[in-house]
C-alpha positions as CSV (number, residue, x, y, z in Angstrom):
1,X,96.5,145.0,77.7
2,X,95.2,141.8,76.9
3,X,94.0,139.1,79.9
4,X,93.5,135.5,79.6
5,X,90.9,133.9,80.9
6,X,92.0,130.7,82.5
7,X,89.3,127.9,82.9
8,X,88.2,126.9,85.9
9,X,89.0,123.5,86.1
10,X,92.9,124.1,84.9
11,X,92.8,126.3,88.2
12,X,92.1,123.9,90.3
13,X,94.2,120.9,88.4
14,X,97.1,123.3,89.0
15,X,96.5,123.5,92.5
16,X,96.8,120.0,92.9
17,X,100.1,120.1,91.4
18,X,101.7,122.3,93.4
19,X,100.1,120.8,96.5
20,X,101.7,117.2,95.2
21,X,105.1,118.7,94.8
22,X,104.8,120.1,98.4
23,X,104.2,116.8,99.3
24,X,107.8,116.6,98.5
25,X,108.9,118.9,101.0
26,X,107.3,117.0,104.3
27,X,110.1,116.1,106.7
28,X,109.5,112.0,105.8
29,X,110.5,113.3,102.3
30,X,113.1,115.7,103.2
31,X,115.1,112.9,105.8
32,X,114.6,110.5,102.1
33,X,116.1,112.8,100.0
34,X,118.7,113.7,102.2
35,X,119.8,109.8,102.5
36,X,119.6,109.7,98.8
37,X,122.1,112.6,98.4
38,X,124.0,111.4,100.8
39,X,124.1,108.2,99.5
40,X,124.9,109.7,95.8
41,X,127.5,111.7,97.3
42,X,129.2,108.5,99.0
43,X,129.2,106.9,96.1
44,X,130.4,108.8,93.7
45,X,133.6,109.3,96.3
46,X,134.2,105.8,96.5
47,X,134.0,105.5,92.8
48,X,136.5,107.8,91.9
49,X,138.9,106.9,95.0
50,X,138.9,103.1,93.6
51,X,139.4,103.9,90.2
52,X,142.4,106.4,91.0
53,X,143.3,103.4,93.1
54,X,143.2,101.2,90.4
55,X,145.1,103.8,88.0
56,X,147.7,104.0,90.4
57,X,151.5,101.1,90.2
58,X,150.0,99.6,92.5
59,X,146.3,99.2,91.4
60,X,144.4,96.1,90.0
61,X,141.6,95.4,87.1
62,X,139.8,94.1,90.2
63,X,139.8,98.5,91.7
64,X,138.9,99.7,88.8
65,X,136.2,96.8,88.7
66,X,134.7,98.1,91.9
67,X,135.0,102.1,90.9
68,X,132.4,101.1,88.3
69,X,130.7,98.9,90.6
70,X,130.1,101.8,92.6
71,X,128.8,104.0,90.0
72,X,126.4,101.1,89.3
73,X,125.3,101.9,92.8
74,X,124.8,105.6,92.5
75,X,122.8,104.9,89.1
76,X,120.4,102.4,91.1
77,X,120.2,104.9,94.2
78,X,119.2,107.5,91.5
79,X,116.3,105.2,90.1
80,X,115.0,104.0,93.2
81,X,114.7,107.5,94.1
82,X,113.2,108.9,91.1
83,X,110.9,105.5,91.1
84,X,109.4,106.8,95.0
85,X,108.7,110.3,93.6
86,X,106.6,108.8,90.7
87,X,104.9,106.3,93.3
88,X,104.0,109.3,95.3
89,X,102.4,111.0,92.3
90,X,101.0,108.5,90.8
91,X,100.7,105.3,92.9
92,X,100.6,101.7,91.5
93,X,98.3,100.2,93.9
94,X,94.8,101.8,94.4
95,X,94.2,103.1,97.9
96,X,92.2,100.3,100.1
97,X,88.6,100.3,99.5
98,X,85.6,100.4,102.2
99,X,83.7,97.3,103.2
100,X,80.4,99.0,101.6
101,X,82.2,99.2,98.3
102,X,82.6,95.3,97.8
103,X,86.3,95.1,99.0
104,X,86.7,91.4,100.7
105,X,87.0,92.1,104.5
106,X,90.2,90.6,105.7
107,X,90.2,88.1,108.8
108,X,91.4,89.3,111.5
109,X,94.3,87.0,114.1
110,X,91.7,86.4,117.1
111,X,88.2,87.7,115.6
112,X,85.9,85.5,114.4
113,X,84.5,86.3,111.2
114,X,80.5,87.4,110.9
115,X,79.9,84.2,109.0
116,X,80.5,82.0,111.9
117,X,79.0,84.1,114.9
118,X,75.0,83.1,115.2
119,X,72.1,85.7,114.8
120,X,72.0,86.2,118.7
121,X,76.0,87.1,119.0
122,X,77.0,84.0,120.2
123,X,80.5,82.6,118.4
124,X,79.8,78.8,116.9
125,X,83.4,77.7,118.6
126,X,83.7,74.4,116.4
127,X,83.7,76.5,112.8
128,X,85.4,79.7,113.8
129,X,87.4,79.5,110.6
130,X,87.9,82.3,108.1
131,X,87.4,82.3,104.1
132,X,90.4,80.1,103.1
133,X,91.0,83.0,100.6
134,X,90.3,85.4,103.1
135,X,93.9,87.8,104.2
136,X,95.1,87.5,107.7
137,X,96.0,90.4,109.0
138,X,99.0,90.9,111.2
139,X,99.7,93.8,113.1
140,X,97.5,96.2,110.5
141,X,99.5,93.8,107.7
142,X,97.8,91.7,105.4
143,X,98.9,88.2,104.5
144,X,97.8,86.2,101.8
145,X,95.6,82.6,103.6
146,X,97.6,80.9,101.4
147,X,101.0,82.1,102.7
148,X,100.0,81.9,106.6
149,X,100.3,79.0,109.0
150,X,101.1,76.7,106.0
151,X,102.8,73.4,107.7
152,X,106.2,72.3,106.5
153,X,106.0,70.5,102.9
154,X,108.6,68.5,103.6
155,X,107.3,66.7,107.0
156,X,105.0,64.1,106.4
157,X,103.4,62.2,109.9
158,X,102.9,58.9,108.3
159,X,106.7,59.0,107.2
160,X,108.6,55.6,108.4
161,X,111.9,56.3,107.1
162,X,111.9,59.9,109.0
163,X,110.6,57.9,111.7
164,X,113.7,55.4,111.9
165,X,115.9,58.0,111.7
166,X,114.8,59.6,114.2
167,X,114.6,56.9,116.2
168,X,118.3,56.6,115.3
169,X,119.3,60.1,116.5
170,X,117.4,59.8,119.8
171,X,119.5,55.9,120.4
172,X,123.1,57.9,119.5
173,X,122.2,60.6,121.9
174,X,121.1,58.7,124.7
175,X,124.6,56.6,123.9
176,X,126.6,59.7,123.9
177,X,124.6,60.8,127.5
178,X,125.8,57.7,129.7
């Protein structure tokens, strides 16, 4: 009888594996696969009910349009499915870094960054501003500075023709009132 010696790191690679796949069986997983099914399962009905629909005397092109519109459906359910297993293997985005490792600290809604509180702990009120390129983070989400708090494009103060219309508005309403 002959035995094979496996290497040692192969061992432990296949590990991995199989603790990835189980992964796949955690009840967040289980609950998405079910929907997916499900979902399949729905669609592929409604398919085939709206194109024997649209086989039937009484049927139109536009059934038979939407059994292969629902296909389409089951084919993107399908992809978006297979797509979240791959992420969960192999995810696109790198997990978030430490502050030690050089990862930008993101400003925190109501903290004032280090950079503006004095060596003795006291906050310097006047410039408690963040990094404009510094991520706000909302509820444990962060938001690009450039996407948050950004004032209307289209309102400009020093605007006189908004301002006469306005005006305008305000002497209708106060007609319509009396």
């Amino acid at each position: 009888m002959t035995y094979h010696h496996i290497p040692t790191g192969v061992a432990r690679g296949s590990v991995r594996c199989v603790r990835r796949v189980l992964r796949l069986f955690s009840p967040a997983w289980l609950s998405r696969h079910l929907l997916a099914l499900a979902l399949i399962a729905f669609f592929i009905y409604m398919g085939r009910w709206q194109w024997t629909k649209g086989e039937s005397k009484h049927g139109t092109l536009q059934n038979l349009f939407y059994g292969i519109e629902w296909w389409i459906f089951t084919a993107f359910v399908l992809y978006l499915w297979g797509k979240m297993i791959m992420e969960e293997f192999r995810p696109s985005q790198p997990k978030p870094t430490d502050e030690a490792q050089g990862a930008p600290a993101p400003a925190t809604v109501g903290a004032v960054p280090a950079a503006v509180t004095s060596p003795d702990g006291r906050t310097d009120v006047g410039s408690a501003v963040a990094r404009p390129d510094a991520p706000l983070v909302y509820s444990a989400v962060a938001v690009p500075a450039s996407l948050a708090a950004t004032p209307p494009d289209d309102e400009d103060p020093d605007d006189e023709e908004l301002d006469a219309y306005n005006r305008y508005l305000a002497s209708l309403r106060s007609r319509g009132s009396a």
